[in-house]
Each structure stands twice: as structure tokens, then as C-alpha cells.
C-alpha positions as CSV (number, residue, x, y, z in Angstrom):
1,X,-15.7,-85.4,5.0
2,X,-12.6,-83.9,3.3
3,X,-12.5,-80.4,4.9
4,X,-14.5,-79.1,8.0
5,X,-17.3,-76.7,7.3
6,X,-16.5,-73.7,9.6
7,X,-17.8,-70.1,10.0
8,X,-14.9,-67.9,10.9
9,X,-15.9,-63.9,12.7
10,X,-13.4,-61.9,10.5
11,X,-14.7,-58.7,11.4
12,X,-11.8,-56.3,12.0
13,X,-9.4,-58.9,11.4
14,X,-6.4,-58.2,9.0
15,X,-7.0,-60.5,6.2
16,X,-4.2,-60.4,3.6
17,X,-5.2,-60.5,-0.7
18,X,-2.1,-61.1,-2.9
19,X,-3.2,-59.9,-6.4
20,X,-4.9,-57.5,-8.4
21,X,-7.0,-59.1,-10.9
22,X,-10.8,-59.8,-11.4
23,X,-10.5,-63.2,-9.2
24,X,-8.3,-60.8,-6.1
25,X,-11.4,-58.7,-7.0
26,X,-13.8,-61.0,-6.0
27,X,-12.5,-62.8,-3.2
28,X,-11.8,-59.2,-1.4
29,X,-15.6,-58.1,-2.1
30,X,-16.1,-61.6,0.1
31,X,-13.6,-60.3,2.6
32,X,-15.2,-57.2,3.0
33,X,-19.3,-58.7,3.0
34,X,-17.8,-60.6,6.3
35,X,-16.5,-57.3,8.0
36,X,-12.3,-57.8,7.5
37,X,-9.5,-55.4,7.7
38,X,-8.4,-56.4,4.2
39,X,-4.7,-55.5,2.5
40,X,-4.5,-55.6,-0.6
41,X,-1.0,-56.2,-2.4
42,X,-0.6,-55.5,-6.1
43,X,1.3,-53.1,-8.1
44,X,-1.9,-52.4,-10.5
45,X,-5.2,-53.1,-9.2
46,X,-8.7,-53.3,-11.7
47,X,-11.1,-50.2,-11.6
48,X,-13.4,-52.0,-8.8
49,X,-10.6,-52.7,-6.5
50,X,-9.4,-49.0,-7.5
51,X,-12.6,-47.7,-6.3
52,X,-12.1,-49.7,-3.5
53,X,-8.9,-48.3,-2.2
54,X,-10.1,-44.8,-2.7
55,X,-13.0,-45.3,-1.0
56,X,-10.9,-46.5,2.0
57,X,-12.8,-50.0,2.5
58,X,-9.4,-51.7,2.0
59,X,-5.4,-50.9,2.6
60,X,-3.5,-51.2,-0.9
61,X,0.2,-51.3,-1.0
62,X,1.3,-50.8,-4.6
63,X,3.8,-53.0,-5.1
64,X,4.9,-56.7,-5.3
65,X,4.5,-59.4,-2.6
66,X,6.9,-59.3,0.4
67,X,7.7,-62.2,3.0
68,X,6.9,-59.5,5.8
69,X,3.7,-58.7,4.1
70,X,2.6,-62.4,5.8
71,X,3.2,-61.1,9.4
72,X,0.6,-60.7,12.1
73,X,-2.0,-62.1,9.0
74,X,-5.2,-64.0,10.2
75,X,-5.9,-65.3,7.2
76,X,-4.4,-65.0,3.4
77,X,-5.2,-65.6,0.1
78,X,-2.5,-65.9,-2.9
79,X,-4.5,-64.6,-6.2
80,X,-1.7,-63.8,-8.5
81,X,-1.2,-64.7,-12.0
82,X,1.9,-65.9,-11.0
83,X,2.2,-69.7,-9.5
84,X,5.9,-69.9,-8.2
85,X,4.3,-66.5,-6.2
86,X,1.3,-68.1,-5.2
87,X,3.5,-71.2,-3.7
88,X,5.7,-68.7,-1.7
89,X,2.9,-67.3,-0.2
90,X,1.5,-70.8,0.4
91,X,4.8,-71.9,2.1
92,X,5.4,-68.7,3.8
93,X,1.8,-69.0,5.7
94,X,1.7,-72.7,6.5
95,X,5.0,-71.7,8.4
96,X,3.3,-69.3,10.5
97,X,0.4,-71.7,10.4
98,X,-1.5,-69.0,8.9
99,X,-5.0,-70.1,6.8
100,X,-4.1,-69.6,3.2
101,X,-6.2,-70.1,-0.2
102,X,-4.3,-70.2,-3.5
103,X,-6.5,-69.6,-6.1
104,X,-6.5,-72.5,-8.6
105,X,-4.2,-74.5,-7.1
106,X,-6.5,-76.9,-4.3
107,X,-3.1,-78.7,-3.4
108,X,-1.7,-75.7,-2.1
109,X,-4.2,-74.8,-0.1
110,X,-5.2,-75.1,3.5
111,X,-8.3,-74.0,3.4
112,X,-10.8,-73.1,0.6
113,X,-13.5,-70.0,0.0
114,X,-16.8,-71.6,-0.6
115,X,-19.7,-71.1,-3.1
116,X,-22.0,-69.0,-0.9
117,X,-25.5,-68.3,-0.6
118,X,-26.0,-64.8,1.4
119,X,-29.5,-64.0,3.3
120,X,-27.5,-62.7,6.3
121,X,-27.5,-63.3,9.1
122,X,-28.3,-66.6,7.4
123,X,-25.4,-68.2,5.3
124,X,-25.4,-71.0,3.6
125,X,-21.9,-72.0,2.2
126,X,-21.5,-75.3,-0.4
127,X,-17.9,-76.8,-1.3
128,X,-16.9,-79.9,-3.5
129,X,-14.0,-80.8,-1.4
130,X,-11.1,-78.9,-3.9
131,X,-12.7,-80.9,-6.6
132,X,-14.9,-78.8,-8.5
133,X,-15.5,-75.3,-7.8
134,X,-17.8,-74.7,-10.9
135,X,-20.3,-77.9,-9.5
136,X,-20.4,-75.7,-6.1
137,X,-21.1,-72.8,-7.9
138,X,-23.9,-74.5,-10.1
139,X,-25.8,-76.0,-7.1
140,X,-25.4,-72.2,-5.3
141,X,-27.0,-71.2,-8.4
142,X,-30.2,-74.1,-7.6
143,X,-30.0,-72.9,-3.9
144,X,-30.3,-69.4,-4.7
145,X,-33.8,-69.9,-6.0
146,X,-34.6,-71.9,-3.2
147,X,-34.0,-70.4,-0.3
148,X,-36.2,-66.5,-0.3
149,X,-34.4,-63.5,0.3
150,X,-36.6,-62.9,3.6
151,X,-34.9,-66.0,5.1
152,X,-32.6,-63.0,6.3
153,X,-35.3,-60.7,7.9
154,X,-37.1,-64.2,9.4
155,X,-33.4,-65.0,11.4
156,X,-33.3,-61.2,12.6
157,X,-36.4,-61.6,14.5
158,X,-36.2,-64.9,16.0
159,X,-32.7,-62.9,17.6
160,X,-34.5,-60.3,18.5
161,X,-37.2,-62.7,20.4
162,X,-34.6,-65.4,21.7
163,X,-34.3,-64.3,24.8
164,X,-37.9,-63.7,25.6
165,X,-39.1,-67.3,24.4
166,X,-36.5,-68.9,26.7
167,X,-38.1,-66.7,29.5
168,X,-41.4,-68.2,28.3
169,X,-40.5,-71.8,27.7
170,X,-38.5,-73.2,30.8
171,X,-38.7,-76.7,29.0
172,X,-36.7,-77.0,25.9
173,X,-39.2,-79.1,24.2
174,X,-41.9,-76.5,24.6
175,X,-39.2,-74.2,22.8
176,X,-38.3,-76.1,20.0
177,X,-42.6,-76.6,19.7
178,X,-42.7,-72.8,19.3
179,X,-39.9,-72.1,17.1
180,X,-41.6,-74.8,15.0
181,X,-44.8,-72.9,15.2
182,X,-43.4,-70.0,14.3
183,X,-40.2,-70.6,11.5
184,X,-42.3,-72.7,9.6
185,X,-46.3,-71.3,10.3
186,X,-48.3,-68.2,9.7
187,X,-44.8,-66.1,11.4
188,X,-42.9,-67.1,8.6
189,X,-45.3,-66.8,5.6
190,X,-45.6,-63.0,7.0
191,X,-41.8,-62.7,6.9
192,X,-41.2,-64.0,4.0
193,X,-44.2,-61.7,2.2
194,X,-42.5,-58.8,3.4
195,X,-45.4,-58.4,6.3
196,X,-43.0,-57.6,9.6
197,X,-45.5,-55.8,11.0
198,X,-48.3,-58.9,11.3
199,X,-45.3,-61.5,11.7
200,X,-44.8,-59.9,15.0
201,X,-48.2,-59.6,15.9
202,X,-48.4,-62.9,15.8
203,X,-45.2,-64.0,17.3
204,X,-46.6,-61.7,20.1
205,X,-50.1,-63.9,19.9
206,X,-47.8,-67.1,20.2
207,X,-46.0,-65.8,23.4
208,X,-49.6,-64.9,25.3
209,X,-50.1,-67.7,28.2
210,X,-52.5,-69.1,26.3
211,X,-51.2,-69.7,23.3
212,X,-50.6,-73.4,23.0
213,X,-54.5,-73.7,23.7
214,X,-55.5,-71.7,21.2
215,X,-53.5,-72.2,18.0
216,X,-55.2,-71.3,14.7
217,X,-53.5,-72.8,11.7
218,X,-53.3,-71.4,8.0
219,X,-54.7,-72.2,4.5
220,X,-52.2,-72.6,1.5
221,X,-54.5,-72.4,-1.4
222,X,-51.7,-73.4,-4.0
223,X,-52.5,-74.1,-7.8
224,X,-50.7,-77.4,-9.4
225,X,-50.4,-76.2,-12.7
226,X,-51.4,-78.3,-15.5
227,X,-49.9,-81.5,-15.1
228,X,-46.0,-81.1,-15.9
229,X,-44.4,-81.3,-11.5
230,X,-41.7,-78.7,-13.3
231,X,-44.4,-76.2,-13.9
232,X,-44.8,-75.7,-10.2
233,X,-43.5,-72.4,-8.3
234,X,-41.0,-72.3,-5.7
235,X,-43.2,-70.8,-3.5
236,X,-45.8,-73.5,-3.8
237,X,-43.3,-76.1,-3.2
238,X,-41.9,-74.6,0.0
239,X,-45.3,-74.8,1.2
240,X,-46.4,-78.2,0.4
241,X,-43.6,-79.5,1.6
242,X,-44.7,-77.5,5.1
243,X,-48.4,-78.2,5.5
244,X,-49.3,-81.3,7.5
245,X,-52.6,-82.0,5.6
246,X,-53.6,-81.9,2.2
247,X,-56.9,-81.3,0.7
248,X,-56.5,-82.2,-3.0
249,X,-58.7,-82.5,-6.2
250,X,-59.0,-85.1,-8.5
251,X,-57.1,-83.4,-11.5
252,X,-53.9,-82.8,-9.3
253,X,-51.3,-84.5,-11.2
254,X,-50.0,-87.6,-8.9
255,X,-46.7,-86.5,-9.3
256,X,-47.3,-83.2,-7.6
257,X,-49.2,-84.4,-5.2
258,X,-45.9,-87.0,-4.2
259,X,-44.3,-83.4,-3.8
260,X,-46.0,-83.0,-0.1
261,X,-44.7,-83.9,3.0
262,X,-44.7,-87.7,3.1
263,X,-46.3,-87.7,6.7
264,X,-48.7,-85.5,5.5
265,X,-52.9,-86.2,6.6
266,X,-54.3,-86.2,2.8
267,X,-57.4,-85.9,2.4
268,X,-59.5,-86.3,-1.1
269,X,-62.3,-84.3,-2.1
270,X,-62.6,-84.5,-5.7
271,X,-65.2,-83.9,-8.2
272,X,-66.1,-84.7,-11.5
273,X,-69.3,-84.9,-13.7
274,X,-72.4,-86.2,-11.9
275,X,-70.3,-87.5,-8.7
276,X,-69.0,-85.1,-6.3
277,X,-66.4,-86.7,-2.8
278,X,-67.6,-83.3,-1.0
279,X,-69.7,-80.7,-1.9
280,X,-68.2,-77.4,-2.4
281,X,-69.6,-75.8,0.9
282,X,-68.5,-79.1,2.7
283,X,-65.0,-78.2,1.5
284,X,-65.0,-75.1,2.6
285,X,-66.2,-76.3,6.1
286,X,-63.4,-78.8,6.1
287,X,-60.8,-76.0,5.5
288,X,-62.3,-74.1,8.4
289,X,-62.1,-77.1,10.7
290,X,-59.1,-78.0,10.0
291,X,-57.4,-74.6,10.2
292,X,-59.2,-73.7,13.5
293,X,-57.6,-77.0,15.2
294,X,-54.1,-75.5,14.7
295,X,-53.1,-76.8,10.9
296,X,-51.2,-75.9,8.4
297,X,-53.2,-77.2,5.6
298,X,-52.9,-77.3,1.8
299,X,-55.5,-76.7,-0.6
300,X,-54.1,-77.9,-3.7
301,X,-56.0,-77.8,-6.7
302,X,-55.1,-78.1,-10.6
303,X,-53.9,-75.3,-12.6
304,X,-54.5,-71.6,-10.9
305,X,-57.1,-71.5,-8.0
306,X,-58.8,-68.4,-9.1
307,X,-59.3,-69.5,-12.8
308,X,-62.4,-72.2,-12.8
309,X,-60.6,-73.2,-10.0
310,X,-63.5,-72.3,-6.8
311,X,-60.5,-70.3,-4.8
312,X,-62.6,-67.4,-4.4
313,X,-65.6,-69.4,-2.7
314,X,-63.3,-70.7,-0.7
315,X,-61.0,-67.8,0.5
316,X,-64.3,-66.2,1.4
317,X,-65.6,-68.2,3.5
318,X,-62.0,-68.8,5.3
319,X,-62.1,-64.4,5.4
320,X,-65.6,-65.0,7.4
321,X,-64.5,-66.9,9.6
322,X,-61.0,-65.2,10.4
323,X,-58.6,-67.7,8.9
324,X,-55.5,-67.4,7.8
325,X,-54.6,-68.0,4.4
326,X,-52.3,-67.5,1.1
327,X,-53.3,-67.5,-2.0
328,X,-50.1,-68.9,-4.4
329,X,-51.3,-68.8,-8.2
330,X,-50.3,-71.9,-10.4
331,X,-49.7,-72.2,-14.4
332,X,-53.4,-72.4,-15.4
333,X,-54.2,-74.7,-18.1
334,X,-54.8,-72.5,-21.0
335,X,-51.3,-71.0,-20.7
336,X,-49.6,-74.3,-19.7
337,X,-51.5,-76.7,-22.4
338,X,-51.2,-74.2,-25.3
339,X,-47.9,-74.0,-24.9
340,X,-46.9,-77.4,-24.8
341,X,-49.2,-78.0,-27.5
342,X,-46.9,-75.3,-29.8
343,X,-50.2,-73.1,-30.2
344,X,-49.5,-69.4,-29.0
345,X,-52.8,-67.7,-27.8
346,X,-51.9,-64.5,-28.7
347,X,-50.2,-63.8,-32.2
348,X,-50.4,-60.0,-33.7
349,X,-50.9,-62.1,-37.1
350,X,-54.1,-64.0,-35.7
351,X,-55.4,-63.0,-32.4
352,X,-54.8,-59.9,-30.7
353,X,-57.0,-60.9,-27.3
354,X,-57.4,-64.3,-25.3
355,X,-60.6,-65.4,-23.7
356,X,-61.2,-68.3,-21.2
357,X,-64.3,-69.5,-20.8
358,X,-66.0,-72.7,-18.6
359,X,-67.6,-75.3,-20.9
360,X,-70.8,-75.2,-18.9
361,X,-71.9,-73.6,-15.9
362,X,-72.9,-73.7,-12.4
363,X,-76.3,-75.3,-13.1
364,X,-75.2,-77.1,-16.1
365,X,-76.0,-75.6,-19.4
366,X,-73.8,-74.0,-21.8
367,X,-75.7,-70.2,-22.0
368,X,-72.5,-67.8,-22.5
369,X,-72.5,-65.2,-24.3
370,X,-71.9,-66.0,-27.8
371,X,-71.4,-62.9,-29.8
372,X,-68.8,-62.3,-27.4
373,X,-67.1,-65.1,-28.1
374,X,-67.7,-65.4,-31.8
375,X,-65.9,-61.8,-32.6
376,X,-62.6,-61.7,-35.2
377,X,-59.3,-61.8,-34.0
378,X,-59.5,-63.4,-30.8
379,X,-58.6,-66.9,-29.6
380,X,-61.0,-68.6,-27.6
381,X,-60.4,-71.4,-24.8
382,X,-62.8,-73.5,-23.5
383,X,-62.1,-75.4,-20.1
384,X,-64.1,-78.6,-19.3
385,X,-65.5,-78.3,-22.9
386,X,-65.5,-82.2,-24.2
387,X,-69.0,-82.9,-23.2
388,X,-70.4,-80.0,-24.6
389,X,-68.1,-79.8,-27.7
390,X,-71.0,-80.7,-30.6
391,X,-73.2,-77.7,-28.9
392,X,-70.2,-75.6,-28.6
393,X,-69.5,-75.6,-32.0
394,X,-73.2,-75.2,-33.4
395,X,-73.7,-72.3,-31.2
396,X,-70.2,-70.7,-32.5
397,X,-71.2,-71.3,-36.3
398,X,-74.6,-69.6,-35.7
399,X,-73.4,-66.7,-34.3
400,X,-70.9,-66.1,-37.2
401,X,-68.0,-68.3,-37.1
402,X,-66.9,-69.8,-39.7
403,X,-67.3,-74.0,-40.3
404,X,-63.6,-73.8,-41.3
405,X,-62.4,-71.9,-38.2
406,X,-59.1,-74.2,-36.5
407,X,-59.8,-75.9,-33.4
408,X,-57.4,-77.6,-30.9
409,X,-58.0,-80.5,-28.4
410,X,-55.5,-80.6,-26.0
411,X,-56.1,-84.2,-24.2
412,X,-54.3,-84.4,-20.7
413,X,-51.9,-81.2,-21.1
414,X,-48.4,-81.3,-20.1
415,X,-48.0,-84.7,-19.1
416,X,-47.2,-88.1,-21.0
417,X,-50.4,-88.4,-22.1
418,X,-50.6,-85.1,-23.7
419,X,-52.5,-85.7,-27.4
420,X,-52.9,-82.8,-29.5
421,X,-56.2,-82.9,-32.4
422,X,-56.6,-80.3,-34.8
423,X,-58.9,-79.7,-36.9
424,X,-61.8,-77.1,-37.7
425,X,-65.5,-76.4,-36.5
426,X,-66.9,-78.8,-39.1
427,X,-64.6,-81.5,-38.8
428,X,-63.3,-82.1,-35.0
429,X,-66.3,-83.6,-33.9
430,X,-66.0,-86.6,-36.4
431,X,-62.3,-86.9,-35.5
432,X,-63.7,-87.1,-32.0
433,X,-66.2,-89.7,-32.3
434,X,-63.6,-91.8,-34.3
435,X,-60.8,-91.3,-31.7
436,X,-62.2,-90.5,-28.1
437,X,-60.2,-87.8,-26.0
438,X,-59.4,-88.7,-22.4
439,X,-60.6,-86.2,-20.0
440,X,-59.7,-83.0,-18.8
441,X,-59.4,-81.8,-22.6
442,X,-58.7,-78.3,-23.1
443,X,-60.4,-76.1,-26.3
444,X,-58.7,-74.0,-28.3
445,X,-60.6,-72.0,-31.0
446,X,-59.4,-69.5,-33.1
447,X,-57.0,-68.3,-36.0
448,X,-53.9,-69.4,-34.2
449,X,-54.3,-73.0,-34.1
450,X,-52.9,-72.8,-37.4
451,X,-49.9,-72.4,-36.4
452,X,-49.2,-75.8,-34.1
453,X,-47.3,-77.5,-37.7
454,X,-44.5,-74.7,-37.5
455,X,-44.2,-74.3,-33.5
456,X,-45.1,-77.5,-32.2
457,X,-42.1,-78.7,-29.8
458,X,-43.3,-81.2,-27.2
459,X,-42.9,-84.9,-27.4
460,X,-44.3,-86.3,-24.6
461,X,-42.2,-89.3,-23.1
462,X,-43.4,-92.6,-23.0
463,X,-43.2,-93.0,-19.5
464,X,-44.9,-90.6,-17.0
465,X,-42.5,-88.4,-15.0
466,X,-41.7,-90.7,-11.9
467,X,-43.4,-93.2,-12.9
468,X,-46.8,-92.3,-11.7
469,X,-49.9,-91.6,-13.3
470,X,-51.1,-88.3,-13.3
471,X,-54.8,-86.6,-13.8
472,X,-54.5,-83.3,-14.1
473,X,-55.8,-79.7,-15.4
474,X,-58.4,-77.3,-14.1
475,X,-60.9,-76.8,-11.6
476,X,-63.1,-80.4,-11.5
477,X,-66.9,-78.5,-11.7
């Protein structure tokens, strides 16, 4: 380790900024997020520093850089355009063994402004070691997205309860069980959603004498996307990586489901034609159970729960029984195969309205309603579709579709075994039979299909990402 990572209170501390450019600029904003007395030295200053110094949030003397300007400094940074001024500075406050930053120049400085990530009180602060500033500023950028605003908010009220869990918990292992509980349980997922008023609730329900007895847990019901691990949110990650068992279907892509926590309890329940691990009421049992004896459990499930994807039946029953859960949508497969396929759904040339429809239903048969789906202008998808394809397409041509309407079967969306066939009504099902589709295949009907030669962009790699395998898509029925 290079330099030592350390927080510094600066709050009413005279802090002394040499320079009045865009970089002075921002390194005094910094200086005043963290509380300091800052003084500004510069004989012209930009418009925000300006506004600054009229505003009275800093002390500007308007003029050049004087030795005494160094005295009774806590800390100083040398931001002129100027280097032989810079290294004065530098000289003049490692003699008073004073903190001092030169602004590109890491050899002359003692100490170095990092790339920071703000969700005060919470601060997270990244450095390269003088080495590359730009590097620290690109992996602030990653953290940004990482880490929620509400990280903020969730520090506040553990300070705010700090005191009364110590008076609670005698025994620090019984504390460092319920801060668990609570910065990475139902607490935080309130927190973070913006809920204060049931985070505390519950933090109040954790602190009740009989709290450790009774724990009730939380369902995650987070869709996987279609196949692609890149496709999944950052909420969704943040909670896989939290829940300590996993309920996952057959068409979560491998990949993802790597994602979880590696001591996670996983447990399978997948379906697919004719052979079912669990029935769907015995899943929605499980979930109950599991929740009820204090876990944090995942439900993942291919694509976005609520499309196809059974979340509703199971949300109910967890809202029956007084469980809590989250509902965190994924990329469903329409969206997520089309695209990668190069076939917009929507296209004011071609289709000016989507529909997703199941490829057979709850008892089996295929009985939608086909004038609705055989109107102009509209693209039609079809999820778990392959079986039924031939009757698909006969019931679409005799309710006034044309034989030579374009079709699209996207085979195993996303992934590395993404295969695209095009065709139209009168011809896929030959190309089918000659050149089976590995399932879950996606169907695309409609007007825009035409237009895969111009946009198509993906070339899936030859290898799968991480070197698993990966089955993925949509709600296994």
C-alpha cells in the first residue's frame, strides 16, 4: 500500500486553494461538501467560484500567491497553471509539514484528493496510488451504479439506533447478528425503496425481546432476463448476491445463477413439458416455508416474473400469508431476444403495436383469440410456441393472415447458442423439420421481421459466457 487511506474531519478548518481555474473549481466544491473554511487565492476566479465568493461559502483574496498565505493552513492544495508556483507552494507546506496536493504533479505531493463516491454519511473514496487518476475516476464511475443512493438514508438510521441496540445486545455477537438482520434483510430493502417509515417498523419489530425467536424472512422474486448475465439489473444482483437460498427454474441461464452467493441453499424446482420438479402450488408453499423460518430467499426465474413467468400466483399466495416480498422485473424475452436477433417489434413502417402471447395454455390447448392476433400492423410474439408452431400458423392463415407473412425463430436468445430462422407462414415449418430448434424458441410474427438483413448485429461467441452452459428464457409452463 502506497499511501494510507484516511478520512480527515475538515469541518471549520482553514483549508487553503491556490488557483482559479475549472480544476481549483472542483477541488474547492470538495472542500466545501466536507464542511472546510476554504481560501481561495487567485487574481481571476471562473463564474462558479465567482458565485461562490459572493455567496460567502469561501474567502477569496484577489491576488497572487504569498508565502504567508501558507500560515496557520490545515491542509493546501496548489491548482495553478503555473508549475514553478505549484512547487513553491509544495516546498513552502512540507516545511510547515502542512498536507499539500499539487494538481498534476503526484511527485510533489504529500497527499492526494481521491475519486469519491458520495451517499453521506457513507463515503467511499478509490485512488490508484498517484498513478492514474482517470482509472480511479472510471472505476468511481462502475461504483456509482453500484452502490444506491439510499445507502445514505440506511447509515443515518443505524446512528440513530446505535445506541439502543448496544442497550439491547450486551454480547457483541448478538449485535453484529442484528445489524446483519437488519443492513442486509427486509430493514434495508425498505431503506433503500424509499419506505423509512416500514424500515423502522421493523427495526422496532427486531429490537422486541422476542425477536430472535420469531424472525420472518423475505421473498426476492427477481427475473433473469433472457439468457445474456449482462442483461441483469443492479438491483437484482444486489439481491442474489444477499439471499441465502435460491429457488430457481430450469430456464435460468447457468451463468446467472453462478451470480448468487456461493454458500447459498439452492434449491431446483423446474418445469418443462409433461415433467414438472414441483408443482406450482408446492412452490408457492416452499416460498412460504422457507420465508417463515427466517430466510432471505430468492425466487429467480427466466426473463420478467410477471410476463408468463407465474409471479403473480406466487406473490399472492406470499400476500396471504403475510410475507414479505419484492418484486424486481427482469428483461423479458420478447424484448431481450428481438433485439439481439436485430428485429425491432415496433417500427412506425411495419407495426405500430406489440402483442405477447403464451403458446398454449393452462390446460394445454392453443384456443386464443385469433382475430385478435391476426389484425394489420401489429407484431406478434409467441412464448413457448415450438410445439405448437404447425397449429399456430394454420389458425393465423385462416383467420386472414397472409401465407407470406415473415416469421422469426429465435432459438436460445441472448446466449451462444442464439440461432435466428426466418422465414414466412408457409415456409418455416419445413425449415423447421429440416433443421430442429433447440428449446425455449421465441416467435416472432409480423411485418417487421423483414427487417433482421439490415439491423441484425449479434454474433454470438463460440464459447458460452464463462464457460458454462446456459438454458434460459421465459416462464417453463
Amino acid at each position: 500500500m502506497d499511501l494510507l487511506p484516511i478520512f480527515l474531519d475538515m469541518r471549520g478548518r482553514p483549508c487553503l486553494v491556490v488557483g482559479g481555474g475549472a480544476t481549483a473549481a472542483r477541488k474547492v466544491a470538495t472542500l466545501l461538501r466536507a464542511g472546510a473554511a476554504v481560501i481561495l487565492v487567485a487574481p481571476t476566479l471562473t463564474p462558479e467560484l465567482t458565485r461562490r465568493a459572493e455567496a460567502g461559502e469561501l474567502t477569496h483574496r484577489a491576488r497572487r500567491f504569498l508565502p504567508e498565505d501558507i500560515e496557520g493552513q490545515r491542509l493546501v492544495i496548489a491548482a495553478t497553471d503555473d508549475r514553478g508556483v505549484n512547487r513553491q507552494i509544495a516546498e513552502l507546506a512540507r516545511v510547515a509539514d502542512i498536507p499539500v496536493n499539487v494538481v498534476d504533479d503526484p511527485e510533489a505531493c504529500t497527499f492526494v484528493l481521491p475519486s469519491i463516491v458520495d451517499r453521506s454519511p457513507v463515503t467511499v473514496a478509490i485512488s490508484s496510488g498517484k498513478t492514474s487518476p482517470v482509472l480511479a475516476r472510471l472505476l468511481r464511475t462502475r461504483l456509482e451504479a453500484l452502490i444506491p443512493g439510499g445507502y445514505g438514508r440506511l447509515a443515518e438510521l443505524s446512528g440513530r439506533y446505535r445506541e439502543r441496540v448496544k442497550e439491547r445486545f450486551t454480547e457483541p455477537a448478538f449485535r453484529r447478528r442484528f445489524w446483519d438482520r437488519v443492513l442486509q434483510g427486509a430493514v434495508a430493502e425498505r431503506v433503500l425503496a424509499g419506505q423509512m417509515q416500514e424500515a423502522e417498523a421493523l427495526i422496532e419489530q427486531e429490537l422486541a425481546p422476542d425477536a430472535l425467536e420469531h424472525d420472518l424472512g423475505e421473498v426476492y422474486l427477481v427475473g433473469a432476463g433472457p439468457g445474456d448475465p449482462d442483461l441483469i439489473t443492479f438491483r437484482a444482483l444486489r439481491l442474489m448476491q444477499q439471499a441465502d437460498v435460491v429457488v430457481y427454474d430450469r430456464l435460468v441461464a447457468t451463468p446467472i445463477l453462478e451470480m448468487t452467493r456461493r454458500d447459498a441453499q439452492r434449491i431446483y424446482v423446474g418445469k418443462q413439458r409433461n415433467h414438472h420438479a414441483l408443482r406450482q402450488e408446492e412452490i408457492n408453499r416452499l416460498l412460504v416455508d422457507l420465508a417463515k423460518d427466517g430466510h432471505r430467499v430468492l425466487r429467480l426465474k427466466g426473463g420478467d416474473p410477471f410476463i408468463f413467468g407465474r409471479g403473480g400466483e406466487e406473490i399472492d399466495t406470499l400476500a396471504a400469508e403475510g410475507i414479505p416480498f419484492q418484486v424486481i422485473p427482469g428483461i423479458t424475452a420478447a424484448s431481450g431476444c428481438a433485439a439481439y436477433a436485430g428485429i425491432p417489434l415496433t417500427h412506425r413502417d411495419y407495426a405500430q403495436s406489440v402483442v405477447f402471447v403464451t403458446g398454449h395454455l393452462k390446460d394445454g390447448t392453443i384456443n386464443l383469440n385469433w382475430p385478435a392476433l391476426a389484425q394489420p400492423n401489429q407484431t406478434v410474439v409467441f412464448y413457448m410456441g415450438l410445439t405448437g408452431l404447425p397449429i399456430i400458423i394454420e389458425r393465423l392463415i385462416a383467420h386472414g393472415v397472409s401465407p407470406e407473412m415473415p416469421i422469426a425463430l429465435v432459438q436460445q436468445g441472448t446466449t451462444h447458442l442464439q440461432k435466428v430462422y426466418t422465414g414466412t407462414l408457409a415456409t418455416i415449418c419445413d425449415q423447421v423439420a429440416a433443421d430442429p430448434p433447440i428449446p425455449p424458441t421465441l416467435l416472432i410474427v409480423g411485418e417487421v421481421v423483414k427487417l433482421r438483413d439490415k439491423l441484425n448485429w449479434y454474433q454470438p461467441p463460440d464459447e458460452p459466457v464463462h464457460g458454462a452452459t446456459t438454458d434460459i428464457s421465459e416462464a417453463d409452463t
